[in-house]
C-alpha positions in Angstrom: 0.0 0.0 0.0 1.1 3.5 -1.1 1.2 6.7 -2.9 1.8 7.6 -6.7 2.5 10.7 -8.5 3.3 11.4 -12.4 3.6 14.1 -14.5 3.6 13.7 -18.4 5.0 17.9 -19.2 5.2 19.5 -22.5 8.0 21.4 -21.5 10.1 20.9 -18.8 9.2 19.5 -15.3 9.5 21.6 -12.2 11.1 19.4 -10.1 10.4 21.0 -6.6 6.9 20.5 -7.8 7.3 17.3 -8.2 8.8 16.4 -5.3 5.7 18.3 -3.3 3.3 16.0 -4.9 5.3 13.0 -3.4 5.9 14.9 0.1 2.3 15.6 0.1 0.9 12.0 1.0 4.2 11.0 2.9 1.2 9.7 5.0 0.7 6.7 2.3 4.0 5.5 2.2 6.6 6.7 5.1 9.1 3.7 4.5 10.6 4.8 1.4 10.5 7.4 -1.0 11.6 7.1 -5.0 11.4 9.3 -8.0 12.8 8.3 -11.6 12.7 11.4 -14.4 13.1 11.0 -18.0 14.5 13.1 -20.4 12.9 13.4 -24.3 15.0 10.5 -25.7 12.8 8.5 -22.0 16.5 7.9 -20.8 15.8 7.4 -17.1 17.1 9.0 -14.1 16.7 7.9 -10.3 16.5 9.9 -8.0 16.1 9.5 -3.7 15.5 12.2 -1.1 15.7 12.0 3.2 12.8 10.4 3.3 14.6 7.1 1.1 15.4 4.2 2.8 19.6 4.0 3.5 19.3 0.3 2.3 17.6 1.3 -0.7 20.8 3.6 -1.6 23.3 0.4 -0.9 21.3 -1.9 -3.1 22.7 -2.7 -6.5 19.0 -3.0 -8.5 19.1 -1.0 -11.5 16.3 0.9 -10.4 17.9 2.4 -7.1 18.0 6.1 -6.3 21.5 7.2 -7.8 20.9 11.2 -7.3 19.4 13.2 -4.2 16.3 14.5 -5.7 17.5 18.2 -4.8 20.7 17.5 -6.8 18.4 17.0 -10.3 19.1 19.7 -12.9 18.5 18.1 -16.0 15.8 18.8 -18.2 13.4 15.9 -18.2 9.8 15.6 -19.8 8.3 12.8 -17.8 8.7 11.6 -13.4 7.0 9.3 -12.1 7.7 8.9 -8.0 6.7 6.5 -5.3 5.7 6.7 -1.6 6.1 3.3 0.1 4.5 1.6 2.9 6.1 -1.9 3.5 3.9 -4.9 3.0 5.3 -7.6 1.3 9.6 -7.9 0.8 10.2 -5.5 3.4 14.0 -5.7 1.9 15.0 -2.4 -0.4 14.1 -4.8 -3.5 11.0 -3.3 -2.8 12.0 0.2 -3.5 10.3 2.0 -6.6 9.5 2.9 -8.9 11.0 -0.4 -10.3 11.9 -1.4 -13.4 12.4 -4.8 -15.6 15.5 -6.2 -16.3 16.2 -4.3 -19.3 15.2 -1.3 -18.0 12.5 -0.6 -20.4 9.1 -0.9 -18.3 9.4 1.5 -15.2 6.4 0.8 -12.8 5.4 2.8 -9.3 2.4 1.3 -8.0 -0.5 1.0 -4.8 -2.2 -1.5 -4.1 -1.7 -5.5 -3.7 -1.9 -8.4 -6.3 -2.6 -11.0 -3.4 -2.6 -13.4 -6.2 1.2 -12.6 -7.2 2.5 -16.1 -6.2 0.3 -18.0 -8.5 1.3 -15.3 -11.4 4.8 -15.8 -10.5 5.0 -19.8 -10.9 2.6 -19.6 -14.0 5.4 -16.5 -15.9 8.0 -18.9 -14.5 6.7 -21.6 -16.7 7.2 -19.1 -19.7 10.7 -18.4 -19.0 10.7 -15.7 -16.3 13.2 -15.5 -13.7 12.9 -13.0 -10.8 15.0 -11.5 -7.9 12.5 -10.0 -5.4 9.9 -11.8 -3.5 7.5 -8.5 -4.3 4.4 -8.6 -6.5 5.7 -5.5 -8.0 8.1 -7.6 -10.2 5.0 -10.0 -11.1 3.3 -7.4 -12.4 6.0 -6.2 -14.4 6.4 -9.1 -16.0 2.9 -9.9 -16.7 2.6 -6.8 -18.4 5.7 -7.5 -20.6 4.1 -11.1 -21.2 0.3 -10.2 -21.8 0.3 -6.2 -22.6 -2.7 -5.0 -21.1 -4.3 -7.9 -20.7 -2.5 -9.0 -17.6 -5.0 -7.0 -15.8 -7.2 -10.1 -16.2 -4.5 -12.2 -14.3 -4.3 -9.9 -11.5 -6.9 -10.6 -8.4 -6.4 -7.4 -5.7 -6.3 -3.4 -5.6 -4.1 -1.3 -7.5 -3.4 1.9 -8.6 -0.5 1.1 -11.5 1.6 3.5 -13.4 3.6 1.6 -16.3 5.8 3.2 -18.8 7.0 1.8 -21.4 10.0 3.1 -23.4 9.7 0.3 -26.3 6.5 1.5 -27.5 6.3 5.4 -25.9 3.2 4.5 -23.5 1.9 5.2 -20.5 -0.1 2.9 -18.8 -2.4 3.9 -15.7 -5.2 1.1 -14.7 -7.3 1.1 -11.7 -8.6 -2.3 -9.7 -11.9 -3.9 -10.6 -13.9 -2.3 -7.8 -12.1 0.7 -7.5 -10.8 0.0 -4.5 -7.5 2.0 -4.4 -7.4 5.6 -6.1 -6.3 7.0 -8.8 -6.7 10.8 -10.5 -5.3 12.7 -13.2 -5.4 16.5 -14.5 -4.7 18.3 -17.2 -3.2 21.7 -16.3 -3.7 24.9 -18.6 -0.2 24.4 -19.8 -1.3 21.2 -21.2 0.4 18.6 -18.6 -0.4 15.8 -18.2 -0.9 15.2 -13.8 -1.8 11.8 -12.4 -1.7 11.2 -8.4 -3.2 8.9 -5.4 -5.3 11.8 -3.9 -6.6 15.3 -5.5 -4.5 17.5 -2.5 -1.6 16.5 -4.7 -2.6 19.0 -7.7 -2.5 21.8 -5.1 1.2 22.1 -5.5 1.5 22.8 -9.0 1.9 26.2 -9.7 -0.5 26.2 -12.5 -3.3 24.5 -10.2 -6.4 27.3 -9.8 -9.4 24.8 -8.1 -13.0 25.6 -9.2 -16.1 24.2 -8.6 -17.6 21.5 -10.8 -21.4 22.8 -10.4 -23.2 19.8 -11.0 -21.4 17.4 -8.7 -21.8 20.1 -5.8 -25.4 20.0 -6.6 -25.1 15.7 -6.5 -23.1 15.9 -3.3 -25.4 18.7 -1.6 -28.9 17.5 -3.0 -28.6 13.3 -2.5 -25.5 12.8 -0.4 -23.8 11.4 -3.9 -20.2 11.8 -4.8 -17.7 9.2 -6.3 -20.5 8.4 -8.4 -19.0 8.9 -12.2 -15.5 9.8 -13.2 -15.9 13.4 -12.3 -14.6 14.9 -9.2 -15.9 18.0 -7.5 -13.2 19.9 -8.8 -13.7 21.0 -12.0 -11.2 19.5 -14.7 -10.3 16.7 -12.0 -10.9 13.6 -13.3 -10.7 9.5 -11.5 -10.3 6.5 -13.7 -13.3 4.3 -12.8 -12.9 0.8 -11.1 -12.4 -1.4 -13.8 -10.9 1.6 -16.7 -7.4 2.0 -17.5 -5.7 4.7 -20.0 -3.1 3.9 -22.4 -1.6 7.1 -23.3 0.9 8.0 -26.7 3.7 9.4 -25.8 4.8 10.5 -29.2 1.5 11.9 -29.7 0.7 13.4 -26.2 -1.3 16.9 -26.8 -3.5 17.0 -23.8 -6.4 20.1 -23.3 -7.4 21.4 -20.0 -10.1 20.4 -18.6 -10.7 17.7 -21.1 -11.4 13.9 -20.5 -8.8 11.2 -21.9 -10.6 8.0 -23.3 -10.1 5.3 -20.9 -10.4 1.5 -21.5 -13.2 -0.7 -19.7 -11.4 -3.6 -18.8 -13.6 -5.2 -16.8 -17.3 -6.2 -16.0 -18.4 -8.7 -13.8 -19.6 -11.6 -15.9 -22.5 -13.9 -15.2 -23.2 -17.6 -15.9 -26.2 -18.8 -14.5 -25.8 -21.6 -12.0 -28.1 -24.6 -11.6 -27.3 -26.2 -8.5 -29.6 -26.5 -5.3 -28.8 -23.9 -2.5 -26.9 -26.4 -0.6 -24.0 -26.5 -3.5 -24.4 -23.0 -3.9 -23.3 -22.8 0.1 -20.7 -25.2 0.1 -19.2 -23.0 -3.1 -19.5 -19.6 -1.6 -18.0 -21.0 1.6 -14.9 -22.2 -0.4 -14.4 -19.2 -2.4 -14.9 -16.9 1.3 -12.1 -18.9 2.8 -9.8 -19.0 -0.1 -10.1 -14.7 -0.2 -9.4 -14.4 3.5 -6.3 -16.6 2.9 -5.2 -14.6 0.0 -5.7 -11.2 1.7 -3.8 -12.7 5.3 -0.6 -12.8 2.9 2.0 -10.1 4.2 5.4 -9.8 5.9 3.7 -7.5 8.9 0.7 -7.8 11.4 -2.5 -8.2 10.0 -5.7 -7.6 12.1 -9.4 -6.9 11.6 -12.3 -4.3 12.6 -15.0 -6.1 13.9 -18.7 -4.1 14.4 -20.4 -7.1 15.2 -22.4 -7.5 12.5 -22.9 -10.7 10.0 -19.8 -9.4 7.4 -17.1 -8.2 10.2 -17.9 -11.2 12.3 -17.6 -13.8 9.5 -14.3 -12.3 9.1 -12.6 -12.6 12.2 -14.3 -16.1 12.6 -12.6 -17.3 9.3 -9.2 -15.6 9.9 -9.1 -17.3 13.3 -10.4 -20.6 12.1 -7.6 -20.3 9.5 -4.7 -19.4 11.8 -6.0 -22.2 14.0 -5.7 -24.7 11.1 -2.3 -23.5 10.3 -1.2 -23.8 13.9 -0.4 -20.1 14.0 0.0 -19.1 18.0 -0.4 -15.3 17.2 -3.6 -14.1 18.9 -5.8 -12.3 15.9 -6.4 -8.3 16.9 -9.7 -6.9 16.4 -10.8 -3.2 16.3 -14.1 -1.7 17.5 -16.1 1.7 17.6 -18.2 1.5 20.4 -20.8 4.4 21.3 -21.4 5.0 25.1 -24.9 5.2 24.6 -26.4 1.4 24.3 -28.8 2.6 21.9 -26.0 2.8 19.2 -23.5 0.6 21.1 -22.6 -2.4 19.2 -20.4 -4.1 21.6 -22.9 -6.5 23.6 -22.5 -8.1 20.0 -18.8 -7.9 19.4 -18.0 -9.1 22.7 -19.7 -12.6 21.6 -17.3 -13.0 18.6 -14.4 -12.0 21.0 -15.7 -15.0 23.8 -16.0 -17.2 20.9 -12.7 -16.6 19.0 -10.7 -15.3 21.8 -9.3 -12.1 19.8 -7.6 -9.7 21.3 -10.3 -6.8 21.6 -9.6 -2.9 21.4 -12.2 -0.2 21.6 -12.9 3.3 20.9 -15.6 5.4 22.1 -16.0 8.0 19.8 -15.9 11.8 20.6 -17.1 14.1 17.8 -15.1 17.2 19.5 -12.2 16.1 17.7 -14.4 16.0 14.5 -15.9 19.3 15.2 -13.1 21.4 15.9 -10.6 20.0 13.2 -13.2 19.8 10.4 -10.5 21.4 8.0 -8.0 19.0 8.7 -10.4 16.0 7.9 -12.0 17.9 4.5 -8.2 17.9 3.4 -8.1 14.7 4.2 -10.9 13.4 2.2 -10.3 15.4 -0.7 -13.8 15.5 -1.0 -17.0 15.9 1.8 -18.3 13.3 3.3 -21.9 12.9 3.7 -22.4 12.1 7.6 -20.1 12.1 10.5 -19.6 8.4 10.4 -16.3 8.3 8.2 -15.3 9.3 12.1 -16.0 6.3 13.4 -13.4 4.7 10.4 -10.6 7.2 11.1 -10.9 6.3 15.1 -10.7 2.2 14.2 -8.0 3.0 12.0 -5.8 5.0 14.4 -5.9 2.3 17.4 -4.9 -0.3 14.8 -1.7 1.3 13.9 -1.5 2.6 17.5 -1.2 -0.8 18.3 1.5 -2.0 15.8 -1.2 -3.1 12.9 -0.3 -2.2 9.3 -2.7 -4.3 7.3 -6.5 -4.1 8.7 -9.3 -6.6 7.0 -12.6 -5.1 7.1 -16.1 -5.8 5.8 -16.6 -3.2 3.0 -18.6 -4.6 0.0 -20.6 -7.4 0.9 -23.7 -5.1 1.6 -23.4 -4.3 -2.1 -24.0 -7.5 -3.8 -25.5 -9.9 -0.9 -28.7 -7.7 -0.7 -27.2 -6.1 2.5 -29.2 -2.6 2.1 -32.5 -4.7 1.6 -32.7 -3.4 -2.3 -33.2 -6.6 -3.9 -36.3 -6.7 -2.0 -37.9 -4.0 -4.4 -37.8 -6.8 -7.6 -40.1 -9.2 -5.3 -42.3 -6.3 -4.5 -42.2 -5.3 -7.8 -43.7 -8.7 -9.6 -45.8 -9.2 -6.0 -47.6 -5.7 -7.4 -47.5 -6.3 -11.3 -49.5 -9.5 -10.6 -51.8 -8.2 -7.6 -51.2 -11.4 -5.6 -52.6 -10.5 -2.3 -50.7 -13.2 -0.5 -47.6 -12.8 -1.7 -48.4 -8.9 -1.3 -48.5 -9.3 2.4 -45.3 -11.8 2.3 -43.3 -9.5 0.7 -44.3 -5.8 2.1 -44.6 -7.3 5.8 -41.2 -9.1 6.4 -39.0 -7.2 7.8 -38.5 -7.3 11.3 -35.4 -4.5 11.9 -35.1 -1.3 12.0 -32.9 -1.0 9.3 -35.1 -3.5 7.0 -37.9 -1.1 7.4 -36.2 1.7 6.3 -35.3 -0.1 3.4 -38.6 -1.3 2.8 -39.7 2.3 2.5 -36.7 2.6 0.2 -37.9 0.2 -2.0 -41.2 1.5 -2.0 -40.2 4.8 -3.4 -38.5 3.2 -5.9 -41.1 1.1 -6.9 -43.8 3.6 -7.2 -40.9 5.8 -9.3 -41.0 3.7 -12.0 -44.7 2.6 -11.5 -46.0 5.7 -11.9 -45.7 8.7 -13.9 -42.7 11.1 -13.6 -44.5 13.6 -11.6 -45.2 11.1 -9.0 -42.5 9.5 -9.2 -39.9 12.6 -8.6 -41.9 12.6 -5.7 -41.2 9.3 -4.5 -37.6 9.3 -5.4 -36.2 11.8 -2.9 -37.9 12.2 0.5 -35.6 15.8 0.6 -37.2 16.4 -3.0 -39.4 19.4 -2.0 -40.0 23.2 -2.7 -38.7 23.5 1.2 -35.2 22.2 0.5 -34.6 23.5 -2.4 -35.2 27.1 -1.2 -31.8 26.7 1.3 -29.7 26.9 -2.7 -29.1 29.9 -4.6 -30.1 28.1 -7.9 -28.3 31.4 -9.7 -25.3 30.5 -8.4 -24.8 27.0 -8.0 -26.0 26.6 -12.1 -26.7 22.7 -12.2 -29.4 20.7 -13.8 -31.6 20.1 -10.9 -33.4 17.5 -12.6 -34.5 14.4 -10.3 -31.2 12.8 -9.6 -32.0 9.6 -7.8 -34.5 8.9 -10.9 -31.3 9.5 -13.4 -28.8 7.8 -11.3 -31.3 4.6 -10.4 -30.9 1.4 -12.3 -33.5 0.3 -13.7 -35.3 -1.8 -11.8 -34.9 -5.6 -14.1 -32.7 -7.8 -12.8 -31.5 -7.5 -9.0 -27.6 -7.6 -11.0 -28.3 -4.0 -12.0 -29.0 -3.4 -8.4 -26.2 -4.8 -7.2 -24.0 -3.3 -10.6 -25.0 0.2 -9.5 -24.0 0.0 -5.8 -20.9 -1.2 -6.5 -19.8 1.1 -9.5 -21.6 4.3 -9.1 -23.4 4.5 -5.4 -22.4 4.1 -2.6 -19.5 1.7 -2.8 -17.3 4.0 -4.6 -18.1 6.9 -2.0 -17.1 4.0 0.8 -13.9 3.3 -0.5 -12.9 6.6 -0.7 -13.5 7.1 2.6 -11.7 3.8 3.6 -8.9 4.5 1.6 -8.2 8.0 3.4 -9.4 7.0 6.7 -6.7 4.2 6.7 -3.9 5.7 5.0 -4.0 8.9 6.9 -2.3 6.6 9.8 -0.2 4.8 7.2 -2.5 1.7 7.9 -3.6 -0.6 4.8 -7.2 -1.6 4.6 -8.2 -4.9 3.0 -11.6 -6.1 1.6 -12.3 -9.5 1.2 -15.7 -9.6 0.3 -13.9 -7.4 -3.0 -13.1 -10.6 -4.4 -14.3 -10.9 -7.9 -14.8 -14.3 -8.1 -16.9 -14.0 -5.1 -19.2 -11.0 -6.5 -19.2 -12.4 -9.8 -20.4 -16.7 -8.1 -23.2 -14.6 -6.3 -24.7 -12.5 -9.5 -24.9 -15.9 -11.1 -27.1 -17.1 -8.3 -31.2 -17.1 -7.9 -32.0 -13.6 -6.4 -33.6 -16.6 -3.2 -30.7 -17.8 -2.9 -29.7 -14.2 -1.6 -32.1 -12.8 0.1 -35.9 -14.1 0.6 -38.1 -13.2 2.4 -36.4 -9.7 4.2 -33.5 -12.1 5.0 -30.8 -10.6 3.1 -27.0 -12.3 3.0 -28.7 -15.5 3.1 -25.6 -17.4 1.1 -23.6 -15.3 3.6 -25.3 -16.4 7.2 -26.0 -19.9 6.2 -22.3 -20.5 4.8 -21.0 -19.2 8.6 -23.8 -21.5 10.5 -21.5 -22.9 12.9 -18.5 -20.5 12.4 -19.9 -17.3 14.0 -21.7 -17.5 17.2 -25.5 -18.6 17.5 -26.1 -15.1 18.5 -24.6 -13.3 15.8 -26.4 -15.8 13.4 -30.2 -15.2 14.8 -30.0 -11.0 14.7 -32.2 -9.0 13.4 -30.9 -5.3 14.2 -27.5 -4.5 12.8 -26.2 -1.3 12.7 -22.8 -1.3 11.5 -20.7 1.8 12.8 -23.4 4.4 13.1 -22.1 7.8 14.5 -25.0 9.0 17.0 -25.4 11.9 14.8 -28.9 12.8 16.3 -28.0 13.0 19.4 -24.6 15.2 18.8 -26.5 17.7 16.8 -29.8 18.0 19.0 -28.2 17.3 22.7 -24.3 17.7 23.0 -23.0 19.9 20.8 -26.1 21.8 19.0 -23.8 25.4 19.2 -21.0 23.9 17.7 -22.7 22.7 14.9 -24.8 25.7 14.4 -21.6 28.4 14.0 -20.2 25.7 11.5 -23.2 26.0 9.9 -22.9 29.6 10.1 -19.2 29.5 8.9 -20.1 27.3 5.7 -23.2 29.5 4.4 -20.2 32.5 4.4 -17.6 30.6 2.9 -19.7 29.1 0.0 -19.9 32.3 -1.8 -23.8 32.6 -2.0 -24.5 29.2 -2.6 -25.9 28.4 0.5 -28.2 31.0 1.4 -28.9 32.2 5.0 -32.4 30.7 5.4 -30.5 27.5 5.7 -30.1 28.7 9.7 -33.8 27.9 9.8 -34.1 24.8 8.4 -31.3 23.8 11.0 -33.2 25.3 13.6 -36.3 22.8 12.9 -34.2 19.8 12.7 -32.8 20.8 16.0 -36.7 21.1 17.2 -38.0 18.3 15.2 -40.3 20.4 13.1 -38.1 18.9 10.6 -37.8 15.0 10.2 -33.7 14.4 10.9 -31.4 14.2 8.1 -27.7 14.7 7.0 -28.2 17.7 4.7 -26.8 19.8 7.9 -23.7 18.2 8.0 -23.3 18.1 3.8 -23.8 22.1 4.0 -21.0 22.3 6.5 -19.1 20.4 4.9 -19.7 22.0 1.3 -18.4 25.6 2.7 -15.5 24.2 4.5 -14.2 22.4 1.3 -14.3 25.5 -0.7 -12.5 27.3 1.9 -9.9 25.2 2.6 -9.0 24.2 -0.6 -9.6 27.7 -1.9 -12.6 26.3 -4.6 -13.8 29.3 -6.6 -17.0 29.7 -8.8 -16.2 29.5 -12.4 
C-alpha cells in the first residue's frame, strides 16, 4: 500500500513540484520514498530524497536512487515517483518505482496483487526468472508477457503506473472495484498530472481549483459523490474501477479540462448456476475462505475491525479458524467503535465473537469534539465531503490499529453491495408481487421485515417502486424524501448553475434484474463513496485496509445465483449467514438489528453539541460564496426542534463551505 504521482509535461518538469506532490501523501508511504525522471530520448534517471530508505541507496538494483532529488538539474519531460508503505519484501528490492531487467518498463504502483505467487509460478513456466519476492516484479512481468491484458491475471487493488519506453506509452489502470485511487489533471499548460489523492494537484503552480457545479449540486442535493468519473473539482478527473488509460507518448497533446478515453477492462460476468442452494453454500463457503487466505498474505501484522455484524464477524471467525488450522499461536487483533450510549452501542454483539474466537479486543468510544473542531484537517483529508459524521467512526478504528503495531487491517466493506445487504433486492419481489396483484404474496413481501434497518429499506424500495410505476410527476416525488419546494429554497439556484433535474431517478438502475442493483451499488453508489473514505481513513495513519468480500470471483459466483438464494423473504445475505452457521456464534447468526458503525449523529447535533454545529453552519453559508443561502439557519433550527424530520443535509452544508474554503474552490 502506497502513494503515486506522475507528470507527463510539455515542456520541462519543475522538479520542486514534483517532489511536493510525493511529500504531500508522505502519509501513504513513510518507509521509502523514489522518483525516476526521464528526459525526451525516456532515458531514465533515479532519484532519492531524506525520506529514502539508506538500504535502498546500498542496493545494486538497476532501479535504485543514484541522485538526491534536490541535486536534479536536468531537463526531463516525464517523473513518475513512489511513496512506500512496507507490505510484502520488506528488503529495499521493494523500493520503486522499479523497473524490468532491461530497463524498459518502469512501474510505481498501490495497491496488492494477493494473487502474485500463482502469477509468478505460471510466468516462471514461460521463461521468467525473478529477484524480489514482491508482487511489483509479477506485475511487471505480466505486463511484458500479456500487454494490457495481464490485468485479467491480476486478483487485488491497484493503482498502477507503467511506462513503457519500447512503444512510448503510459499505462495507468485502476482495480476492478475501485478500491485503491487514482486521478489525473490536465493543467492549462497542457500537462499531463496523475496522483493517489486530488490535494496533490494543489502544488502545481499552475493548479487554480473551481467548482464543478453539477457534482456540488449531486453531493449537496442526495449525499452522492464518487459516483461517475468526475470529481468536484472541476477539470479533476478519476479513472473508474475497472478503466485503464493507455496514453501515446509521441502523440501526447493534452487540453485542459478535457477527458482522456479510458479502456473498460472489466465487467463482472454472469453464468447462470443450476445447483440446489446447498451447492451453492458449500461453493460460496470455499471461495470466502480462499479470499481471506489470500488477503492474510503479508510480511507485517494483520488484524481486523469487527462491528459485530454478519460481514465483520464472518471475518474474524474465518481468519481465526484459518490461523487455527495453520497452527499459528499469534492471537488475531480486532478493532471496534463502540458508542457510550447502548442505543448505538454495538459491543454486547462484538464481545460474543471476541468470547468465541478469543481475539484480542480494542475499543474506541468516539468523541465528535475532535471532529468538530478540526473539520479542516479532515475535509483535506478526504479530498472530498463526506456525507455524515460516520467516516469518524473509520478514522478512530483506524488509528488504534496502527497505534497498536497493525499495518494491514481486514474489514467488511462490500458485501452489503451484492448480498442484498441494504435490503434493495427486496424491491424486484415487490415489484412482480404488485405487477401481478397477488394478495398473499403482497403481504409476504411488504410485511417481512422485522429490523429497524429492513424497514427503512422497505420504505426505500417502495419509493423506488412507485418511481418507476407511476408517472414522472409522481415518481420525482417518490424518489427523494428531501425532493421538495422546502429544500430547495436553502440553494441559490443562480449561483450553484446545475441541472436540478430528479437525480435519484437518473442515477437509479432500472429496476430488471437484482444484478443492476447490485451493478449500481458497487460502481456508481455508494461503494465508490465507501472506498474513498476507507482508503483516506486508513492511510491517513499509514494503515492498509483490506476487503475480502472485493473478491471478484466472489461478486461475480453470487450475480450468477437465484435472487432466493440471496435474500428471501427480508432475509438478506442469506448465502452469507447460512455459509457461517456454525463458524460465527449462535447469537450473531439469529440477529435481526444491525447497525454497523453508526455515528450517533442525532444525538450530537440535537443534545451535546447543538452550538458547535450551528456556528459551523454559520461559517459554511459564508464561505460558499452565496450558494448556501442564510435561510438554511432555519431549516437547521427545525431539525434541531423536530419540526423537521432528521437528516444529514446539515452536516453536507458544513461540509460543502468548509471544502471550498480550505481548498480555496472558486466559482467558475
Amino acid at each position: 500500500m502506497c502513494g503515486i504521482s506522475g507528470i507527463i509535461s510539455q515542456k520541462n518538469i519543475d522538479i520542486s513540484t514534483f517532489v511536493g506532490m510525493n511529500q504531500i501523501i508522505r502519509h501513504r508511504g513513510p518507509d521509502d520514498e523514489g522518483f525516476v525522471f526521464f528526459d525526451k530520448d525516456l532515458k531514465p534517471t533515479t532519484a532519492g530524497s531524506g525520506d529514502t530508505a539508506k538500504e535502498a541507496w546500498k542496493s545494486t538494483h538497476l532501479y535504485k536512487p543514484n541522485l538526491r532529488v534536490d541535486k536534479v538539474k536536468e531537463e526531463y519531460k516525464i517523473a513518475l515517483g513512489h511513496r512506500r508503505l512496507s507490505i510484502l519484501d520488506l528488503s529495499p528490492s521493494g523500493h520503486m518505482p522499479m523497473c524490468d531487467k532491461h530497463e524498459e518498463l518502469w512501474i510505481t504502483y498501490n495497491g496488492e496483487v494477493y494473487n502474485f505467487i500463482e502469477i509468478r509460478t505460471k510466468l516462471e513456466t514461460l521463461g521468467y526468472t525473478f529477484i524480489t519476492t514482491t508482487d511489483t516484479e509479477v506485475i511487471l512481468a505480466a505486463y511484458e508477457e500479456w500487454g494490457v491484458k495481464c490485468l485479467d491475471h491480476f486478483m487485488g487493488m491497484f493503482a498502477i503506473a507503467i511506462l513503457d519506453k519500447k512503444n512510448k506509452t503510459l499505462f495507468l489502470a485502476r482495480d476492478r472495484f475501485g478500491i485503491k485511487p487514482l486521478y489525473y489533471w490536465i493543467s492549462s499548460d497542457g500537462d499531463f498530472y496523475f496522483a493517489s489523492e486530488i490535494k496533490q494537484f494543489t502544488v502545481s503552480k499552475e493548479w487554480k481549483p473551481k467548482l464543478n457545479h453539477q457534482k456540488a449540486f449531486d453531493f449537496i442535493y442526495a449525499s452522492s459523490t464518487d459516483h461517475s468519473s468526475e470529481t468536484m473539482f472541476k477539470g479533476v478527473y478519476h479513472i473508474s474501477g475497472g478503466h485503464a488509460l493507455l496514453l501515446d507518448l509521441k502523440n501526447s497533446n493534452f487540453i485542459e479540462g478535457k477527458t482522456v478515453e479510458t479502456i473498460k477492462w472489466y465487467d463482472p460476468s454472469i453464468n447462470k448456476f443450476h445447483g440446489s442452494f446447498e451447492e451453492a453454500m458449500g461453493i460460496f463457503k470455499e471461495k470466502f475462505f480462499q479470499s481471506i487466505q489470500m488477503h492474510l498474505r503479508a510480511d507485517v501484522k494483520v488484524g481486523s475491525t469487527l462491528s459485530g455484524g454478519f460481514d465483520s464477524s464472518s471475518i474474524t471467525c474465518v481468519v481465526n479458524d484459518i490461523l487455527d488450522k495453520e497452527g499459528k499461536v499469534d492471537i488475531q487483533n480486532i478493532f471496534s467503535a463502540v458508542d457510550g450510549d447502548s442505543i448505538y452501542s454495538e459491543k454486547k454483539w462484538i464481545e460474543e465473537v471476541v468470547r468465541q474466537t478469543n481475539v484480542n479486543a480494542h475499543y474506541v468510544t468516539p468523541n465528535p469534539k475532535e471532529a468538530l473542531f478540526e473539520i479542516d484537517k479532515i475535509v483535506w483529508q478526504m479530498d472530498e465531503p463526506t456525507s455524515s459524521m460516520s467516516p469518524y467512526l473509520g478514522f478512530l478504528v483506524d488509528r488504534m490499529a496502527k497505534e497498536n503495531g497493525i499495518t494491514v487491517l481486514l474489514n467488511g466493506q462490500g458485501a452489503d453491495e451484492y448480498l442484498s445487504g441494504y435490503g434493495t433486492y427486496r424491491k424486484l419481489q415487490k415489484q412482480e408481487a404488485l405487477d401481478s396483484l397477488k394478495i398473499n404474496k403482497i403481504k409476504k413481501e411488504f410485511g417481512c421485515s422485522t429490523s429497524e434497518a429492513l424497514k427503512m429499506a422497505t420504505r426505500s424500495s417502495l419509493r423506488l417502486i412507485y418511481a418507476s410505476l407511476f408517472p414522472e410527476k409522481y415518481g420525482k416525488t417518490f424518489g427523494n424524501p428531501l425532493n421538495s419546494k422546502k429544500w430547495f429554497s436553502y440553494l441559490d439556484y443562480s449561483v450553484l448553475k446545475a441541472d436540478t433535474s430528479n437525480i435519484i431517478k437518473k442515477g437509479s438502475p432500472k429496476i430488471s434484474t437484482y444484478q443492476n442493483i447490485s451493478k449500481n451499488q458497487l460502481t456508481k453508489f455508494p461503494l465508490p463513496m465507501y472506498l474513498r473514505w476507507g482508503d483516506r481513513n486508513s492511510m491517513i495513519h499509514s494503515v492498509e485496509a483490506r476487503v475480502p468480500f472485493l473478491d471478484h470471483r466472489l461478486v461475480e459466483f453470487c450475480h450468477s445465483l437465484p435472487i432466493e438464494y440471496l435474500d428471501i423473504q427480508g432475509q438478506t445475505k442469506r448465502i452469507l449467514l447460512e455459509a457461517m452457521k456454525g463458524i460465527i456464534p449462535d447469537k450473531i447468526y439469529h440477529r435481526k438489528d444491525k447497525m454497523g458503525y453508526v455515528a450517533p449523529d442525532e444525538r450530537w447535533v440535537k443534545e451535546e453539541f447543538t452550538q458547535t454545529f450551528r456556528d459551523l453552519l454559520k461559517e459554511s453559508i459564508q464561505y460558499s460564496q452565496g450558494i448556501i443561502k442564510q435561510e438554511a439557519m432555519d431549516y437547521f433550527e427545525d431539525i434541531i426542534s423536530g419540526k423537521e424530520e432528521f437528516n444529514y443535509s446539515y452536516w453536507r452544508l458544513i461540509m460543502f463551505g468548509h471544502w471550498m474554503k480550505k481548498f480555496n474552490v472558486k466559482i467558475g
